[in-house]
C-alpha atoms as one frame of an Amber mdcrd trajectory, in Angstrom:
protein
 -27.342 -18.352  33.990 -25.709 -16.828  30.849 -27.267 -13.260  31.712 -25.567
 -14.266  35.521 -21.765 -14.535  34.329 -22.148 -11.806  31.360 -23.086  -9.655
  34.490 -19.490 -11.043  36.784 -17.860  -9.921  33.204 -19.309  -6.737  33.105
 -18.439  -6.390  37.211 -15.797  -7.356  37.374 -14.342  -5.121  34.408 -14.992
  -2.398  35.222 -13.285  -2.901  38.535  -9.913  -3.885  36.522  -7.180  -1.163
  36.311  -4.755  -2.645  34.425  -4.320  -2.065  30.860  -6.146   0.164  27.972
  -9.421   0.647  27.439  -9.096  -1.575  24.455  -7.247  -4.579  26.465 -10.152
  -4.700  28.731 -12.665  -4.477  26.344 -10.589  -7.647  24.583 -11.072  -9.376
  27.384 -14.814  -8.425  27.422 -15.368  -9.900  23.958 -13.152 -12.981  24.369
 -15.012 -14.490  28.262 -18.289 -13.241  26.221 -17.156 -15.598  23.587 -15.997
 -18.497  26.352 -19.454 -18.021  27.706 -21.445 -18.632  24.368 -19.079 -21.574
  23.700 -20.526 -23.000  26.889 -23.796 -22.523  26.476 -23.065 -24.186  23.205
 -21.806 -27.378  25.419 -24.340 -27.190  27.601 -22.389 -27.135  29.966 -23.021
 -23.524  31.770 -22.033 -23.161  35.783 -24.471 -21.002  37.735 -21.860 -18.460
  37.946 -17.422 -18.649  37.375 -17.442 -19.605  41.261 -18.737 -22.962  40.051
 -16.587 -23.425  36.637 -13.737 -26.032  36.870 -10.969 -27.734  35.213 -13.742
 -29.685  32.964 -15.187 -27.133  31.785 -11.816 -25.345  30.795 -10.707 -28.991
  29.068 -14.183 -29.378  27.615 -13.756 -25.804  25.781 -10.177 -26.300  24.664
 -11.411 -29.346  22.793 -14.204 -27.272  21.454 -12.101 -24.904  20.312  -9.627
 -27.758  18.639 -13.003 -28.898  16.684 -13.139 -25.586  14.906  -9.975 -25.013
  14.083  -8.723 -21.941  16.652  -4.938 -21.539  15.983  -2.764 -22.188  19.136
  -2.215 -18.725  19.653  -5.583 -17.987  19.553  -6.197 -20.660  22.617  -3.440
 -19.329  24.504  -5.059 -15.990  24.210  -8.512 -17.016  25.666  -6.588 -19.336
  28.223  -4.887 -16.001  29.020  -8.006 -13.956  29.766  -9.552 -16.537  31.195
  -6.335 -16.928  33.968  -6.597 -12.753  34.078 -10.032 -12.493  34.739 -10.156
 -15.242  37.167  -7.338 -13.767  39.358  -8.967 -10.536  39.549 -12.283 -11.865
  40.069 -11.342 -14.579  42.670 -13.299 -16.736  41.231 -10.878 -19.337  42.132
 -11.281 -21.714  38.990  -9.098 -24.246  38.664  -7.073 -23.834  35.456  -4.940
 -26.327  34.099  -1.700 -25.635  32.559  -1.073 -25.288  28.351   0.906 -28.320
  28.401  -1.682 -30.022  30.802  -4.349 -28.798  27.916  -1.975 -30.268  24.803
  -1.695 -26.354  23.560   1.952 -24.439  23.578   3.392 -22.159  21.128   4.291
 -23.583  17.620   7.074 -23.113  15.671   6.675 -20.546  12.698   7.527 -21.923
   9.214   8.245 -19.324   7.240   7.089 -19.329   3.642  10.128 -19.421   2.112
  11.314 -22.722   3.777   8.184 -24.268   2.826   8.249 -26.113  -0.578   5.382
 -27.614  -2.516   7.190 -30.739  -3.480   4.950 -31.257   0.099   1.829 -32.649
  -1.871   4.071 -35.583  -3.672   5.458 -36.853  -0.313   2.408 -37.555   1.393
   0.487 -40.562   1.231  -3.212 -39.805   1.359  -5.159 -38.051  -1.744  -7.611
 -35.875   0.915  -4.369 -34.175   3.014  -2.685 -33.612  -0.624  -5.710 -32.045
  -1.922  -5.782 -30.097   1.181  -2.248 -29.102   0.734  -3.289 -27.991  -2.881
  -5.902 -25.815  -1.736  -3.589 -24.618   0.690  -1.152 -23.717  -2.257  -3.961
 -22.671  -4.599  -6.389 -20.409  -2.724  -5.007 -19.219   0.348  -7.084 -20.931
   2.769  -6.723 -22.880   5.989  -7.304 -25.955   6.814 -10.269 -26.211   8.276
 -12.074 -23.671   5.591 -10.764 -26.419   2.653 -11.992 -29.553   5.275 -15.617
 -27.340   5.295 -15.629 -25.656   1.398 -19.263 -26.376   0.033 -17.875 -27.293
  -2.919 -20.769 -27.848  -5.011 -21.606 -23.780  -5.538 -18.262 -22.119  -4.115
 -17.396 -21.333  -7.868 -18.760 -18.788  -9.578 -17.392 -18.205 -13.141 -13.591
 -17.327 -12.482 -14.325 -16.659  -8.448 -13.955 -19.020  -5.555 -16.466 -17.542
  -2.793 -15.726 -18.590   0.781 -19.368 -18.263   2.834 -18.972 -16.248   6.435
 -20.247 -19.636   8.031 -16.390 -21.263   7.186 -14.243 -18.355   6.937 -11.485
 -18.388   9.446 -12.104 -14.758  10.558 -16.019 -15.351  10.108 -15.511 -12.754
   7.171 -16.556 -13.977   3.430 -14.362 -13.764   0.590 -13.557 -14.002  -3.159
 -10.367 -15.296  -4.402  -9.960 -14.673  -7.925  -9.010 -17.413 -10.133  -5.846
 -16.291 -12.246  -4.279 -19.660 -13.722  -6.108 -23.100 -15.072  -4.376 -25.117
 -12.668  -6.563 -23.401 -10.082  -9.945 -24.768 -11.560  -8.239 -28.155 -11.801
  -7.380 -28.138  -8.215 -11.076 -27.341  -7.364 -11.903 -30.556 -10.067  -9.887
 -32.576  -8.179 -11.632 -31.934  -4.952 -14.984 -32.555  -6.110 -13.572 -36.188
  -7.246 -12.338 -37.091  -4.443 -15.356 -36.122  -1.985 -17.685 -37.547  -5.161
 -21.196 -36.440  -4.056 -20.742 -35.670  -0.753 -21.472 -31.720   0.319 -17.790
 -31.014   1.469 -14.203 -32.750   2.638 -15.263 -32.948   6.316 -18.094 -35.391
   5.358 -15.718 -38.215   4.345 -15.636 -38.597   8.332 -15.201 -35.962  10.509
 -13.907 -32.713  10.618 -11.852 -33.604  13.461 -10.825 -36.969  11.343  -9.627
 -35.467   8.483  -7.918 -32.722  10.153  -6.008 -35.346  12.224  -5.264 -37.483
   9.196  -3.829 -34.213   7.795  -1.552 -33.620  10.999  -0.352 -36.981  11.126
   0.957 -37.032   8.070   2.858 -33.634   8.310   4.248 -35.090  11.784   5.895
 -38.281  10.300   7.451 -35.393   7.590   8.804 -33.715  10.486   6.614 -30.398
   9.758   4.587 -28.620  12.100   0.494 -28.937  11.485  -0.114 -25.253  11.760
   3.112 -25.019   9.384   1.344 -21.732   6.583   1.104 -23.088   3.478  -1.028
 -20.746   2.528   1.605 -18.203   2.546   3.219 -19.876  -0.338  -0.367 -18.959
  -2.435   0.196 -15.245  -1.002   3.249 -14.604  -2.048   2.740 -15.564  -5.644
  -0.292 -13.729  -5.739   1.751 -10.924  -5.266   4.212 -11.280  -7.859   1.647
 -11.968 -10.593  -0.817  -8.639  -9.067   2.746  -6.435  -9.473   3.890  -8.176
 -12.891   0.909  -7.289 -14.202   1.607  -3.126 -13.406  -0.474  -3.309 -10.141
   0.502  -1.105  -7.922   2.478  -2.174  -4.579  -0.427  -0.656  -2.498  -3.424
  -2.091  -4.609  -1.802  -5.034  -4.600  -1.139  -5.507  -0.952  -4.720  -4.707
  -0.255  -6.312  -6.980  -2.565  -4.556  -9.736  -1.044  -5.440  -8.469   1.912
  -9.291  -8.975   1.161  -8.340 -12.797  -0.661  -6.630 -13.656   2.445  -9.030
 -12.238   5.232  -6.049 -10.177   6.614  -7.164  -6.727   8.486  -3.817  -5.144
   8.104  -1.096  -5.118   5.443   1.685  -5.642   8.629  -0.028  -8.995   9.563
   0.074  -9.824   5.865   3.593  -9.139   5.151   4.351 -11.063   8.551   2.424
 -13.890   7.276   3.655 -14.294   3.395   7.134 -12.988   3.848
């Protein structure tokens, strides 16, 4: 069945007109993608004639589980609508709001404060926060962080199996408060392999966005920015060039280009 709809992709593709080369072959990667994550539910249709509003609902919440940004569901959503137009496959979609997914609002860095770990209540989404602050990272790759062996002398290594962009990398450790932030996190999940074991993945991260919500600040609002653009300063106050510096926050923050950086920190 998988080989089946891989083959409607290919088909159907190459009968599309619309758009560059590139935007089709987006497309291509992204309903591979949807396919795989099916497969992964078990829950593959003979062919897209047979997929339906479950199976659309059922991936959406997969794609909630790990973590996929809003933006990045309302791209797949968007293929998915595309491709099924073209194709006439006739799948019923339902609607963002229908799916709990619409656009968030961007927090800029520089209205974000972080006061924000001493006004929640729980220890695990202000340690979260921290790591936020600290590292860089995301949500979902501090809920997942093997903490036991992520340090290695003044390095935090973040495996390809939790990275965000499925990318590893090494954020260098440049003040002590960093190594205390990484104590604190091992006390708090005691012997447990990582943050998500405490209950679920999907638990914690909940916890974490209900307690933003009754601050009145978006879930997806990027902390991490707030690690980024203090990076930056210390890189340059150190004689760093602009340029080295940009790109070796680049590689701490898993960003492919320095424009989606800059959008992100500044």
């Amino acid at each position: 069945m998988k080989s089946k709809l891989i083959n409607q992709i290919n088909t159907t593709l190459l009968k599309y007109s619309q758009g560059t080369n590139n935007h089709r072959e987006t497309m291509r990667k992204i309903l591979t993608n949807i396919v795989k994550d099916m497969l992964d539910l078990k829950i593959m249709p003979p062919g897209f004639h047979h997929m339906t509003s479950t199976h659309v609902t059922q991936l959406t919440d997969l794609w909630k589980t790990k973590g996929n940004s809003q933006a990045t569901m309302i791209n797949k959503l968007g293929a998915l609508r595309t491709f099924n137009t073209y194709g006439k496959f006739n799948i019923t979609i339902p609607s963002n709001a229908e799916l709990d997914i619409q656009k968030q609002k961007q927090y800029r860095s520089k209205y974000l404060s972080e006061d924000i770990v001493h006004q929640v209540e729980s220890k695990i989404t202000a340690i979260i926060l921290k790591m936020q602050l600290s590292f860089g990272l995301t949500k979902y790759e501090v809920i997942r962080l093997p903490v036991a062996n992520c340090v290695v002398d003044a390095d935090l290594y973040i495996p390809t199996n939790i990275a965000y962009n499925r990318k590893k990398r090494v954020i260098t450790m440049y003040k002590p408060e960093q190594r205390d932030t990484i104590n604190e996190l091992r006390s708090i999940i005691g012997g447990l392999a990582t943050l998500g074991e405490m209950a679920t993945e999907r638990h914690i991260a909940q916890l974490y966005n209900a307690e933003l919500a009754l601050l009145k600040i978006d879930y997806n609002a990027n902390f991490r920015a707030i690690y980024g653009y203090k990076r930056l300063a210390s890189l340059m106050k150190k004689g760093i060039t602009k340029d080295d510096a940009y790109k070796l926050l680049m590689e701490e923050m898993g960003y492919s280009e320095k424009k989606i950086l800059l959008e992100a920190i500044l």
